[in-house]
N, CA, C and O atoms as CSV, one atom per row, in Angstrom:
chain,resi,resn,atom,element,x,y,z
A,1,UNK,N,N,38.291,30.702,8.573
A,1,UNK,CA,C,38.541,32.100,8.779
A,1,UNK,C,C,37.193,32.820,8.852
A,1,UNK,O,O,36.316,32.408,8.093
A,2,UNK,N,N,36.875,33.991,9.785
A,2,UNK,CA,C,35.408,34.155,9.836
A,2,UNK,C,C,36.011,35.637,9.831
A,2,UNK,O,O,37.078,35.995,10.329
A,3,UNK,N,N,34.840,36.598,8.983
A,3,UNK,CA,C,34.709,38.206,8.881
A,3,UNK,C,C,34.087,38.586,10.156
A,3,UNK,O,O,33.508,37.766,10.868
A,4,UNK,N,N,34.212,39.863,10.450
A,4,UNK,CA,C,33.731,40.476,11.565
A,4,UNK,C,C,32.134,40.616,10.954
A,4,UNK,O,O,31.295,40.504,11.848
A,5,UNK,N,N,31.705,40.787,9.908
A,5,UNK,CA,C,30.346,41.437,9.468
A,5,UNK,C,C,29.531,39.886,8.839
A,5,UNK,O,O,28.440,39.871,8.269
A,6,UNK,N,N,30.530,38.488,9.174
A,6,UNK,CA,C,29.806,36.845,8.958
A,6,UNK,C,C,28.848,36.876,10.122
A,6,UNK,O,O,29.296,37.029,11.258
A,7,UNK,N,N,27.364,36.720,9.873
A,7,UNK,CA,C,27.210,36.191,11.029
A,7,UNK,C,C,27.316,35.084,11.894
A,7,UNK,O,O,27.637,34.161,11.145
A,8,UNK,N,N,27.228,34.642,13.057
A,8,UNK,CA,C,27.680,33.110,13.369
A,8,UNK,C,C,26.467,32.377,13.028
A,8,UNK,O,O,25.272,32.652,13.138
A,9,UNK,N,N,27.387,30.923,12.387
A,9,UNK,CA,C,26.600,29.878,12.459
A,9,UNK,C,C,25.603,29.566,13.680
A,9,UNK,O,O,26.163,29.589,14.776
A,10,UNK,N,N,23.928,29.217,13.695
A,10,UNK,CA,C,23.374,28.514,14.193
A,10,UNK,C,C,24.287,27.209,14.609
A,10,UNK,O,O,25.351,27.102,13.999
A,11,UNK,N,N,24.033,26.410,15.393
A,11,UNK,CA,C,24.677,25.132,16.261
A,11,UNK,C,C,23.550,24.141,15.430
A,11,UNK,O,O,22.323,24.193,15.514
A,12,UNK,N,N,24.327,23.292,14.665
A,12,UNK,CA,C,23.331,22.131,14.198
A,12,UNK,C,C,22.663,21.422,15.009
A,12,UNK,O,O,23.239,21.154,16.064
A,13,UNK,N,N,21.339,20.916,14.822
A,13,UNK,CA,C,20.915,20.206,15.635
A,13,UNK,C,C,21.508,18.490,15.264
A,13,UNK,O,O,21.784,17.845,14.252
A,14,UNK,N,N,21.495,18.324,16.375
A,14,UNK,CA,C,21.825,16.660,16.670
A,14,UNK,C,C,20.000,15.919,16.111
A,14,UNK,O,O,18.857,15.996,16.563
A,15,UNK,N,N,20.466,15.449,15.280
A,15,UNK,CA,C,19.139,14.242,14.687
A,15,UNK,C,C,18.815,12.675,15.651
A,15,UNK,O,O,19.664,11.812,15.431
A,16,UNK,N,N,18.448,12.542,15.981
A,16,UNK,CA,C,17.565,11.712,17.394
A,16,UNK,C,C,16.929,10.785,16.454
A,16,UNK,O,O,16.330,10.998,15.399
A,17,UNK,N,N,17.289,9.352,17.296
A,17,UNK,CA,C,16.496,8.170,16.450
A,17,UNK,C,C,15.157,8.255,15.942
A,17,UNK,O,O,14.629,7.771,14.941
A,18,UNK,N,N,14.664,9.103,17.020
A,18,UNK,CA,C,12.708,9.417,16.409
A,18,UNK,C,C,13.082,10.187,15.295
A,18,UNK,O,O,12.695,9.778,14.200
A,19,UNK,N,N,13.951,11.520,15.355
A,19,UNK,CA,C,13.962,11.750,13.820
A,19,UNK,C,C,14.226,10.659,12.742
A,19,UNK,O,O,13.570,10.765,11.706
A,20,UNK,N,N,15.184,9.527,12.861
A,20,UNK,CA,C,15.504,9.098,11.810
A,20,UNK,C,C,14.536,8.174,11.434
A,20,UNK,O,O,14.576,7.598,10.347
A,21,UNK,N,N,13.760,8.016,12.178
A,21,UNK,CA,C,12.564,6.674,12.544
A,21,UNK,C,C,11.770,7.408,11.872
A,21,UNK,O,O,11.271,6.726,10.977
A,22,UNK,N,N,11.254,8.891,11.853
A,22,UNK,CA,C,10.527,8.982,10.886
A,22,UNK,C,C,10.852,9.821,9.832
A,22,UNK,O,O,10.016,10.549,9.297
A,23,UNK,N,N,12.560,9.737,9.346
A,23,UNK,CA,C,12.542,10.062,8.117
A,23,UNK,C,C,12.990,9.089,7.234
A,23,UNK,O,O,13.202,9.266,6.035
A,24,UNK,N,N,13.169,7.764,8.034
A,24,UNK,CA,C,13.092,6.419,7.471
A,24,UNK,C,C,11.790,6.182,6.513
A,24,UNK,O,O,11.784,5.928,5.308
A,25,UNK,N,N,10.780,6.328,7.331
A,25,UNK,CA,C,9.378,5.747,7.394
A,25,UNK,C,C,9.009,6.633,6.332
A,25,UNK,O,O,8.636,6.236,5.228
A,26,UNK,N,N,9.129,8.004,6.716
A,26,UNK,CA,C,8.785,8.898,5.209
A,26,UNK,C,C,9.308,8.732,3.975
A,26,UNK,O,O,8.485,8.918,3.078
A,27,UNK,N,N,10.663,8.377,3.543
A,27,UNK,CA,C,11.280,7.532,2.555
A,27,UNK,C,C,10.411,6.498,1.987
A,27,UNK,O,O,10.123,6.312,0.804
A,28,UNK,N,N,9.939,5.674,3.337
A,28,UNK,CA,C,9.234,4.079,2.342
A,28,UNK,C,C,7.742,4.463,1.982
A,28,UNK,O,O,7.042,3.765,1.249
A,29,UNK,N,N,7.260,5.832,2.666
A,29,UNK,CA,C,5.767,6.173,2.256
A,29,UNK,C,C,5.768,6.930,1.225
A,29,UNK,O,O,4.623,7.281,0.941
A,30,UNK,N,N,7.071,7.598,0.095
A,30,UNK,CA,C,7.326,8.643,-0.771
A,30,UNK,C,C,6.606,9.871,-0.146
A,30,UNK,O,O,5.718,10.541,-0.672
A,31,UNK,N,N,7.269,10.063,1.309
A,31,UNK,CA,C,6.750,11.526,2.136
A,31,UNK,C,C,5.227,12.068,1.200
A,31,UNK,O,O,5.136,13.126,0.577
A,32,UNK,N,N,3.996,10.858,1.353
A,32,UNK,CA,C,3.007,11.171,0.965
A,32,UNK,C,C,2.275,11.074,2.545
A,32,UNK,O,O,1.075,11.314,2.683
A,33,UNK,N,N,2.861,10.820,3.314
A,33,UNK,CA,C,1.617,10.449,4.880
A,33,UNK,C,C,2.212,11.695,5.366
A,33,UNK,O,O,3.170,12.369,4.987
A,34,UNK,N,N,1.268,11.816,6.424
A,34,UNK,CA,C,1.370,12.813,7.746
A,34,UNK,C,C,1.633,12.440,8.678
A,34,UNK,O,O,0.632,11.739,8.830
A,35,UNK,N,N,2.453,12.211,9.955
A,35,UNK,CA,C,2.754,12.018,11.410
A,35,UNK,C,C,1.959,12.643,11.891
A,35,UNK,O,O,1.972,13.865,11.739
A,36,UNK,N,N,0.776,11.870,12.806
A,36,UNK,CA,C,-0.061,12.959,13.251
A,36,UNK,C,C,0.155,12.601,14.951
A,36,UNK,O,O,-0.305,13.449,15.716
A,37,UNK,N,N,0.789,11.463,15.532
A,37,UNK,CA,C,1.532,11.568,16.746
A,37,UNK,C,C,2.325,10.083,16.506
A,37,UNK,O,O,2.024,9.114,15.809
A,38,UNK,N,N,3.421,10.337,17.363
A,38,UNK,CA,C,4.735,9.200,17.565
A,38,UNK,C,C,5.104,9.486,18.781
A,38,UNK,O,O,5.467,10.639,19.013
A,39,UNK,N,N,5.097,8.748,19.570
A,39,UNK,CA,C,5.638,8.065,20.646
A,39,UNK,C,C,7.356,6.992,20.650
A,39,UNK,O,O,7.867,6.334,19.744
A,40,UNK,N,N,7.766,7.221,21.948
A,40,UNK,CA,C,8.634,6.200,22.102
A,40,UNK,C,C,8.640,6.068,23.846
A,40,UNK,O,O,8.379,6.762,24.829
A,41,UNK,N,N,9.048,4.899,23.558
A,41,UNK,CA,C,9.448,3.876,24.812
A,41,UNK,C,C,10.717,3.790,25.074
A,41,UNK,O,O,11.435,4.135,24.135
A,42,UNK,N,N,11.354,3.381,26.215
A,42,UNK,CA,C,12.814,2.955,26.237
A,42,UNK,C,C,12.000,1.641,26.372
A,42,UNK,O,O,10.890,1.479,26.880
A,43,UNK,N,N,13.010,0.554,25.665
A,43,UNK,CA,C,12.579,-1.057,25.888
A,43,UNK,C,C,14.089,-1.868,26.277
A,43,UNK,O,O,15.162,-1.413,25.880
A,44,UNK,N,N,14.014,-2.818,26.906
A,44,UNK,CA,C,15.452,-3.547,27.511
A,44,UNK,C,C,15.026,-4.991,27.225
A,44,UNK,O,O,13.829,-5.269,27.299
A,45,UNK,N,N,16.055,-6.061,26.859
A,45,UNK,CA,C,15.739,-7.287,27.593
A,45,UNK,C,C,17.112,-7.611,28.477
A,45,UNK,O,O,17.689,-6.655,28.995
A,46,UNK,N,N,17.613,-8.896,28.645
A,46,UNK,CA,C,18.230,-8.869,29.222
A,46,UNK,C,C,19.708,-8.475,28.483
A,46,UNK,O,O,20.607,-7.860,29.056
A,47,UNK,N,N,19.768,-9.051,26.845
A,47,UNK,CA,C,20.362,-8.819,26.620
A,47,UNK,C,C,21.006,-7.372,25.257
A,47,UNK,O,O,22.038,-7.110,24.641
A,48,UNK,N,N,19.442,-6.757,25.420
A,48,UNK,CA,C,19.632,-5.850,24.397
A,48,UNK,C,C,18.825,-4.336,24.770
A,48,UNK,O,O,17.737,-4.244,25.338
A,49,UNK,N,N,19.489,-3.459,24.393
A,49,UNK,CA,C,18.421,-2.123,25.049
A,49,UNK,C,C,18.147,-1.762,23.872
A,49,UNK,O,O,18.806,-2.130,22.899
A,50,UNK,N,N,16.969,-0.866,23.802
A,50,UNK,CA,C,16.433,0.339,22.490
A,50,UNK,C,C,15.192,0.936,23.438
A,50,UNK,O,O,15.004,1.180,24.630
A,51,UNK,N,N,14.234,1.047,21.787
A,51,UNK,CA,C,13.239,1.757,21.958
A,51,UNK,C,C,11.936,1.514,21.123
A,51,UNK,O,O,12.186,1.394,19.924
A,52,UNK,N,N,10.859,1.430,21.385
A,52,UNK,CA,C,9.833,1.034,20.810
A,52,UNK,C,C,9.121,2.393,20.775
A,52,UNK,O,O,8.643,3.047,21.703
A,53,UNK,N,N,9.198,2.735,18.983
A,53,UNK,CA,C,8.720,3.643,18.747
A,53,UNK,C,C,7.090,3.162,18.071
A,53,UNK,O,O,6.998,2.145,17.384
A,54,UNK,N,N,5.797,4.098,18.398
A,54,UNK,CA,C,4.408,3.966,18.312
A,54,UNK,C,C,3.881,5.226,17.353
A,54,UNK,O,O,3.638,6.313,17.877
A,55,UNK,N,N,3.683,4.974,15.597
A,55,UNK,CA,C,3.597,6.341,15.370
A,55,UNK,C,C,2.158,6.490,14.852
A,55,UNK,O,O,1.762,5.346,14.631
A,56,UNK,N,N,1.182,7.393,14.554
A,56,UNK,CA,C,-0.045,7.289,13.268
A,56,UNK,C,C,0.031,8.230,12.766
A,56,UNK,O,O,0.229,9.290,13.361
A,57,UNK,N,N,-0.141,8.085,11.177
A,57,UNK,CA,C,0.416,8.130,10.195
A,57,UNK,C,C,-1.138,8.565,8.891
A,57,UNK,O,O,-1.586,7.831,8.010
A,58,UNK,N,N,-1.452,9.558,9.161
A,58,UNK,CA,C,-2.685,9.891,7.986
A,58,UNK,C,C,-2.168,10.131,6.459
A,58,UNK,O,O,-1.155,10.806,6.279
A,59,UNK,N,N,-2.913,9.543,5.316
A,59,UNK,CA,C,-2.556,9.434,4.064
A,59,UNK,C,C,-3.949,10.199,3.841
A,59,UNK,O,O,-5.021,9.696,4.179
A,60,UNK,N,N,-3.827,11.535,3.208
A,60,UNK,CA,C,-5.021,11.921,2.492
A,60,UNK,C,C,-5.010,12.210,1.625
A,60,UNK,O,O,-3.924,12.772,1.479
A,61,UNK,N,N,-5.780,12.260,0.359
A,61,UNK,CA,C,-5.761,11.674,-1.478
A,61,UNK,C,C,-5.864,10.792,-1.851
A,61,UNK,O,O,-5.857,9.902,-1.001
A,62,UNK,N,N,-6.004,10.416,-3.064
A,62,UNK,CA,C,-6.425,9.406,-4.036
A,62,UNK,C,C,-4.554,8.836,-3.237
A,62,UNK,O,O,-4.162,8.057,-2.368
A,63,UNK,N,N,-3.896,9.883,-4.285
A,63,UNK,CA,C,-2.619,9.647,-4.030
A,63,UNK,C,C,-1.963,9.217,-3.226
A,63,UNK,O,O,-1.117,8.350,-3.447
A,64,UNK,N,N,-2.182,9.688,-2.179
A,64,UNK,CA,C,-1.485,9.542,-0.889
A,64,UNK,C,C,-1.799,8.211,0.051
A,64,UNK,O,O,-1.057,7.620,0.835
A,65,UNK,N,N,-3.419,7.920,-0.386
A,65,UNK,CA,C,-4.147,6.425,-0.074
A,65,UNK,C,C,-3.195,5.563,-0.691
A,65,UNK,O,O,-2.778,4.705,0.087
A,66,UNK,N,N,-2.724,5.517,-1.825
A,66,UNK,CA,C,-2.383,4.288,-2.854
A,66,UNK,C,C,-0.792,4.556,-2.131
A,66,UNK,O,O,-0.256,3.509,-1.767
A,67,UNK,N,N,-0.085,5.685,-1.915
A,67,UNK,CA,C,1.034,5.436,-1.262
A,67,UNK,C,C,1.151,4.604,0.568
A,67,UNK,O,O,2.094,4.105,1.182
A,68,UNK,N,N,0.031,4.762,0.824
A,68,UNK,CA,C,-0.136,4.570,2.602
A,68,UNK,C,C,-0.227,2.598,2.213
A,68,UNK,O,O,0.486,1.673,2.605
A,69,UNK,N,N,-1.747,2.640,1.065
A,69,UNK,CA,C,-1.799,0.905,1.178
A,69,UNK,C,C,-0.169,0.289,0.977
A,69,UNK,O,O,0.459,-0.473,1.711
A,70,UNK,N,N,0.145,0.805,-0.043
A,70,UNK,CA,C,1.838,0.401,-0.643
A,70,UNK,C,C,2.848,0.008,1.244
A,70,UNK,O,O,3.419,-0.960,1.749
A,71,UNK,N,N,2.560,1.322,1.611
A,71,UNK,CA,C,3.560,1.424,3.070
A,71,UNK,C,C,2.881,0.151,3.680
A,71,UNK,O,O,3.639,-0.758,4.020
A,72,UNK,N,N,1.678,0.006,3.837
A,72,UNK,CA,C,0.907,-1.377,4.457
A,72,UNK,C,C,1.600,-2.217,4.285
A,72,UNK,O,O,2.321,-2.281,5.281
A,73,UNK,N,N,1.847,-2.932,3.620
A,73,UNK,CA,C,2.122,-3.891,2.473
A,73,UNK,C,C,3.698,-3.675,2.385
A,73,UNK,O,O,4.063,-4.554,1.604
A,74,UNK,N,N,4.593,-3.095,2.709
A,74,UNK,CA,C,5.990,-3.047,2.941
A,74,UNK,C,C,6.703,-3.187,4.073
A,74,UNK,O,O,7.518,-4.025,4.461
A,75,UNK,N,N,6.257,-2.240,4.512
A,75,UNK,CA,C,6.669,-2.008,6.093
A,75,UNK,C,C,7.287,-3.534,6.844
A,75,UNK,O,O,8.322,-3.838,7.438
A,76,UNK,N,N,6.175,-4.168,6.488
A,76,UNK,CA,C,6.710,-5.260,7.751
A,76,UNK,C,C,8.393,-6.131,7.624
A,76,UNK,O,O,9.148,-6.579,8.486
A,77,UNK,N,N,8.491,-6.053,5.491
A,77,UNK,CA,C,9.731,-6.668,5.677
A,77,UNK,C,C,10.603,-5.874,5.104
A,77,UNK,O,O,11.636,-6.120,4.480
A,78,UNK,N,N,9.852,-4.481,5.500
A,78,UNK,CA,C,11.205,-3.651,4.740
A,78,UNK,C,C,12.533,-3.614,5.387
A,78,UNK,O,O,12.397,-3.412,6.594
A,79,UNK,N,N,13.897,-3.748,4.988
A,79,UNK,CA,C,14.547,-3.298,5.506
A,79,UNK,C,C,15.614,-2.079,5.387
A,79,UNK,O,O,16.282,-1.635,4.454
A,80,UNK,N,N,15.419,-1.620,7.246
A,80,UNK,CA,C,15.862,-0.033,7.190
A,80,UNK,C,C,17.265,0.390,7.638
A,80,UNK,O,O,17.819,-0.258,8.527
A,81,UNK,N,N,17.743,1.221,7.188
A,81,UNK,CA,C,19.139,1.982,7.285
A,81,UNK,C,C,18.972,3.173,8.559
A,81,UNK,O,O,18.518,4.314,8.479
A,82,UNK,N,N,19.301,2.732,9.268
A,82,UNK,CA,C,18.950,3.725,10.323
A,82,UNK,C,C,20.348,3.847,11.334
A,82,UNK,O,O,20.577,2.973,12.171
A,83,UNK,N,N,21.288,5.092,11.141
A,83,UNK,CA,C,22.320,5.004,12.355
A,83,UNK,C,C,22.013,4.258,13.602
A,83,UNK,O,O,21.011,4.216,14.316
A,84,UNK,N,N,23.194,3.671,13.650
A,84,UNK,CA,C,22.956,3.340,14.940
A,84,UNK,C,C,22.353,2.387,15.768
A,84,UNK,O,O,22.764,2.038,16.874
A,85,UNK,N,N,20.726,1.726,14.810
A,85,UNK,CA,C,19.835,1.681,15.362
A,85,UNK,C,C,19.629,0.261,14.310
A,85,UNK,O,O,19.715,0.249,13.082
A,86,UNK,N,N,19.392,-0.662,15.050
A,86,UNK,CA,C,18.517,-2.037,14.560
A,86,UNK,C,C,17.011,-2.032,14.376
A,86,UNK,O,O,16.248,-1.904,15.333
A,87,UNK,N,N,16.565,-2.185,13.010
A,87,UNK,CA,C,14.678,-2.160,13.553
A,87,UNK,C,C,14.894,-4.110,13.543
A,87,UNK,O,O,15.299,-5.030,12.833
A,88,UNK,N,N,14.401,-3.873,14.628
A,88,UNK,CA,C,14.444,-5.703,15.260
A,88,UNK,C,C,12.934,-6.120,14.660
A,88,UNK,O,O,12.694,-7.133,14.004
A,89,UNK,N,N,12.036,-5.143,15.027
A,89,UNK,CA,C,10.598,-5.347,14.201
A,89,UNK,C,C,9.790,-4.244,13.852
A,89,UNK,O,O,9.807,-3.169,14.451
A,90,UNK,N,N,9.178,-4.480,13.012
A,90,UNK,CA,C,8.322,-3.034,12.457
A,90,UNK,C,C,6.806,-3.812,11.787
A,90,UNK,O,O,6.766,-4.544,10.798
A,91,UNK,N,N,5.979,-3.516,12.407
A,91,UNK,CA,C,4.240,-3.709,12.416
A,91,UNK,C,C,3.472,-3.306,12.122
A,91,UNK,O,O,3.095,-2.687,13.117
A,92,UNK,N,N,2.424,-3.041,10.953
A,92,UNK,CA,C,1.041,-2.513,11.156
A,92,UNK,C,C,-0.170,-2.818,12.247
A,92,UNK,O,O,-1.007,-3.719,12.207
A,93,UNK,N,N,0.007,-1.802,13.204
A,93,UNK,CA,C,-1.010,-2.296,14.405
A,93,UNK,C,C,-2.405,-1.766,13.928
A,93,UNK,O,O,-2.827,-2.123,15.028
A,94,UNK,N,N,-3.274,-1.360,13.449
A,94,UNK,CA,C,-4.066,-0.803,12.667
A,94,UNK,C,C,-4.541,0.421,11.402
A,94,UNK,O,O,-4.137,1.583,11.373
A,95,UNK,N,N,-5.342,-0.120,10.577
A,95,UNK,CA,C,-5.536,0.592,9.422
A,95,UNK,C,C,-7.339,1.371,9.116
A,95,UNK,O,O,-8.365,0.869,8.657
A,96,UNK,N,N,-7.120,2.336,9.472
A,96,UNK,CA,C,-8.810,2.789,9.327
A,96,UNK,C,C,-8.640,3.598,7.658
A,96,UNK,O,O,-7.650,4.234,7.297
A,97,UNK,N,N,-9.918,3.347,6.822
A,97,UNK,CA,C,-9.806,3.510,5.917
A,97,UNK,C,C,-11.393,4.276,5.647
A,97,UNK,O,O,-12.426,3.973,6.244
A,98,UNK,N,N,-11.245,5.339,4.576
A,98,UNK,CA,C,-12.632,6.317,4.440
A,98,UNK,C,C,-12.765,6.396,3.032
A,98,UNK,O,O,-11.599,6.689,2.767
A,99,UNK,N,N,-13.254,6.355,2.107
A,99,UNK,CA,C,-13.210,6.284,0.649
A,99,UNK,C,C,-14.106,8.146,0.660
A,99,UNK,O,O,-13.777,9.051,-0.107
A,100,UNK,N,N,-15.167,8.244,1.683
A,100,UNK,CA,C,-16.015,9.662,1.330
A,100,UNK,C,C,-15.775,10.514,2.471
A,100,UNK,O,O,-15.258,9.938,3.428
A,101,UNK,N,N,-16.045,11.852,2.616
A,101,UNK,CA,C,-16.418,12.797,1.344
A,101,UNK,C,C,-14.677,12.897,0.671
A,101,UNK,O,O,-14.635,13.404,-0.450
A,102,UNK,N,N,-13.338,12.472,1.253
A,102,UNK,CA,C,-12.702,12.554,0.498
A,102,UNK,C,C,-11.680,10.868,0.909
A,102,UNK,O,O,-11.699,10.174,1.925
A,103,UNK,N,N,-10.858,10.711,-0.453
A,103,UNK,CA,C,-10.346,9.505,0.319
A,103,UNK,C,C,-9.092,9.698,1.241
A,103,UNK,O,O,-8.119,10.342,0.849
A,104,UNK,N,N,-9.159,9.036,2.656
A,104,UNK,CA,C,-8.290,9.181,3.438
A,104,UNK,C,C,-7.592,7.639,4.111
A,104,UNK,O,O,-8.295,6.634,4.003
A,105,UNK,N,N,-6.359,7.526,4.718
A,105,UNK,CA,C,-5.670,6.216,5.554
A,105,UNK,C,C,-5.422,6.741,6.392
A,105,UNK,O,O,-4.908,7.835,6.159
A,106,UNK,N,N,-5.621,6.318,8.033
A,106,UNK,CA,C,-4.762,6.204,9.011
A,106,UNK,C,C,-4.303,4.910,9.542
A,106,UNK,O,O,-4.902,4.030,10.161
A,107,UNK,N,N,-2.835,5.043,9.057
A,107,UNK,CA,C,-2.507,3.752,9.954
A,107,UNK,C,C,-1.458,4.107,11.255
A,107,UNK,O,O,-0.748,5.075,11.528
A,108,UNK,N,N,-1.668,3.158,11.727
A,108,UNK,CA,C,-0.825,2.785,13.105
A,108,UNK,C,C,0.011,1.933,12.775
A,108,UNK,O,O,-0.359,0.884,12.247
A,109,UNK,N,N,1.683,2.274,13.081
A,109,UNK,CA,C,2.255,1.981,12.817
A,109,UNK,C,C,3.436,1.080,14.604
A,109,UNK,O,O,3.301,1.479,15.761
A,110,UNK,N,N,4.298,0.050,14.206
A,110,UNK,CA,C,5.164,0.148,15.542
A,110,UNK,C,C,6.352,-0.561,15.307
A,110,UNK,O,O,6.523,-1.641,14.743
A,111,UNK,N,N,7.226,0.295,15.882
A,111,UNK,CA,C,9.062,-0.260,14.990
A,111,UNK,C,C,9.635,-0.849,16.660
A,111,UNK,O,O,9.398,-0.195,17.676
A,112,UNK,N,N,10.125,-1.692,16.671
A,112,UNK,CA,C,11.064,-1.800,17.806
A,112,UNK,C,C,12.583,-2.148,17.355
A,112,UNK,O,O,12.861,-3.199,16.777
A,113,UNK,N,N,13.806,-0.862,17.779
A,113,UNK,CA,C,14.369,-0.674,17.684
A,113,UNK,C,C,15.656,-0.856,18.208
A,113,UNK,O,O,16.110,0.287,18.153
A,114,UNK,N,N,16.423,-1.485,18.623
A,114,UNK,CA,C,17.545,-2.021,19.332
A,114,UNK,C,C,19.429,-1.435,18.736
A,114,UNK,O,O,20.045,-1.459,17.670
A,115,UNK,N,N,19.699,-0.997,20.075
A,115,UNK,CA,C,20.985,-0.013,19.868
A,115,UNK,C,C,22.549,-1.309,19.018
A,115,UNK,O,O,23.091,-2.375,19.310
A,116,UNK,N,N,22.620,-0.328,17.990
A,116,UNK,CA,C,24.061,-1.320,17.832
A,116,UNK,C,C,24.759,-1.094,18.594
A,116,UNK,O,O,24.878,0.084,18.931
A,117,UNK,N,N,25.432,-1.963,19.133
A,117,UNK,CA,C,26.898,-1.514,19.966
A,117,UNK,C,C,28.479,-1.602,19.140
A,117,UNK,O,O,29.507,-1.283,19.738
């Protein structure tokens, strides 16, 4: 039942595998990293379609370092809950690391993702 003086609901947004891909990923980093760009691909073989998502991922702090190495070190056999969506594989493609003037991680991250049917 809606009042004349309710205003209308906004239209929810629909959440998109890249969203869930990186609110997966933020889950296993304890939303201590930054997305500083993510990419996706459509990927096919013959017998399976998805998407190969490409993200990097800055950890800055003491804190946030010791959460990023942790994500290092997980990632590859974590496994993720993601609608919809199979992570068939998930990779650390590189890790640059700075201890001064403050401590910082960027890693490169890469999930390939395959549609359930």
């Amino acid at each position: 039942m809606s009042d004349e003086n309710t205003p209308p609901q906004p239209p929810r947004t629909r959440r998109t595998a890249a969203d869930r891909v990186r609110a997966a990923l933020a889950d296993l980093h304890q939303h201590r990293g930054q997305v500083l760009t993510h990419t996706e691909k459509a990927w096919a073989s013959i017998t399976f379609a998805g998407t190969r998502h490409s993200l990097t991922i800055l950890f800055a702090g003491e804190d946030a370092v010791e959460a990023g190495e942790e994500f290092v070190a997980d990632l590859p056999d974590h496994e993720f809950a993601i609608l919809g969506q199979l992570v068939a594989d998930a990779g650390v493609v590189e890790v640059e690391q700075r201890m001064a003037p403050k401590p910082r991680l960027v890693v490169q991250c890469e999930l390939l993702l395959l549609e359930e049917s």
